[in-house]
C-alpha positions as CSV (number, residue, x, y, z in Angstrom):
1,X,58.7,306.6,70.9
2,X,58.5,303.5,72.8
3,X,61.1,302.8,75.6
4,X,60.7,300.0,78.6
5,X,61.6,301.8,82.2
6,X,61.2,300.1,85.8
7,X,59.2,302.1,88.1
8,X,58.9,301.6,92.1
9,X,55.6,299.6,92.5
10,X,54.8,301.8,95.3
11,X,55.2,304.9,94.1
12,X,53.2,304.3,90.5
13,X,50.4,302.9,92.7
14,X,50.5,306.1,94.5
15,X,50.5,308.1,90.6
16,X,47.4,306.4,89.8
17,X,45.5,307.0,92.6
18,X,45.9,310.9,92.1
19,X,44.9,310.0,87.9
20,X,41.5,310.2,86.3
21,X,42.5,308.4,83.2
22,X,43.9,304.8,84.6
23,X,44.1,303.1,81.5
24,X,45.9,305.9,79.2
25,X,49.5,305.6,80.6
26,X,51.1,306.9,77.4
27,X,49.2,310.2,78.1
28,X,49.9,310.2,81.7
29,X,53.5,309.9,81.3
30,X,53.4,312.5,78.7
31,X,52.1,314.8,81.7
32,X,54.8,313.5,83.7
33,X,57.6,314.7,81.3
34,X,56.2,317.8,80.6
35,X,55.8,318.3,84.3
36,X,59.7,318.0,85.1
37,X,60.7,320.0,82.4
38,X,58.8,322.5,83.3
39,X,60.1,322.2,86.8
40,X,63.8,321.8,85.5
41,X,63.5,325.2,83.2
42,X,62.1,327.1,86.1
43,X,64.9,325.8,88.5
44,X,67.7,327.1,85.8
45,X,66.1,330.6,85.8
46,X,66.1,330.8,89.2
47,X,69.4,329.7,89.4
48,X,70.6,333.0,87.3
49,X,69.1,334.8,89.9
50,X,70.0,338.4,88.2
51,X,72.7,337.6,86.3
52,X,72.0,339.8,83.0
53,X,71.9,342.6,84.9
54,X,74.1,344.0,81.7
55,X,71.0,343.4,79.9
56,X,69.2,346.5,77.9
57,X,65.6,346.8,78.7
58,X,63.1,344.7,77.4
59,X,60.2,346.6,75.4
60,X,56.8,345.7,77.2
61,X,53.5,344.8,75.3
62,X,51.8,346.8,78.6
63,X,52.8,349.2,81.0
64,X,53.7,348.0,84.3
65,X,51.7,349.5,87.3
């Protein structure tokens, strides 16, 4: 998908001195989204913060020591 965004001068400066691939911004800005949804998803489970305590228990794949 192509879309046209304005980003802070400053700040993308900042991005691509933290970047090893400078020319690749399609891939960086992949990274980018998958690094605030990632962020996003692990601030809404944190937000439930034991709310299915209703819930029956979950069958493991290992034993928990």
């Amino acid at each position: 998908m192509r879309i046209t965004i304005n980003i802070n001068d400053d700040l993308y400066q900042r991005v691509l001195t933290l970047t090893a691939d400078k020319q690749n911004n399609s891939k960086l800005f992949t990274e980018i989204l998958e690094t605030y949804v990632r962020i996003e998803t692990a601030k809404r489970l944190a937000a439930l913060g034991g709310k299915g305590l209703n819930m029956k228990n979950i069958h493991r794949r290992r034993a928990i020591n």
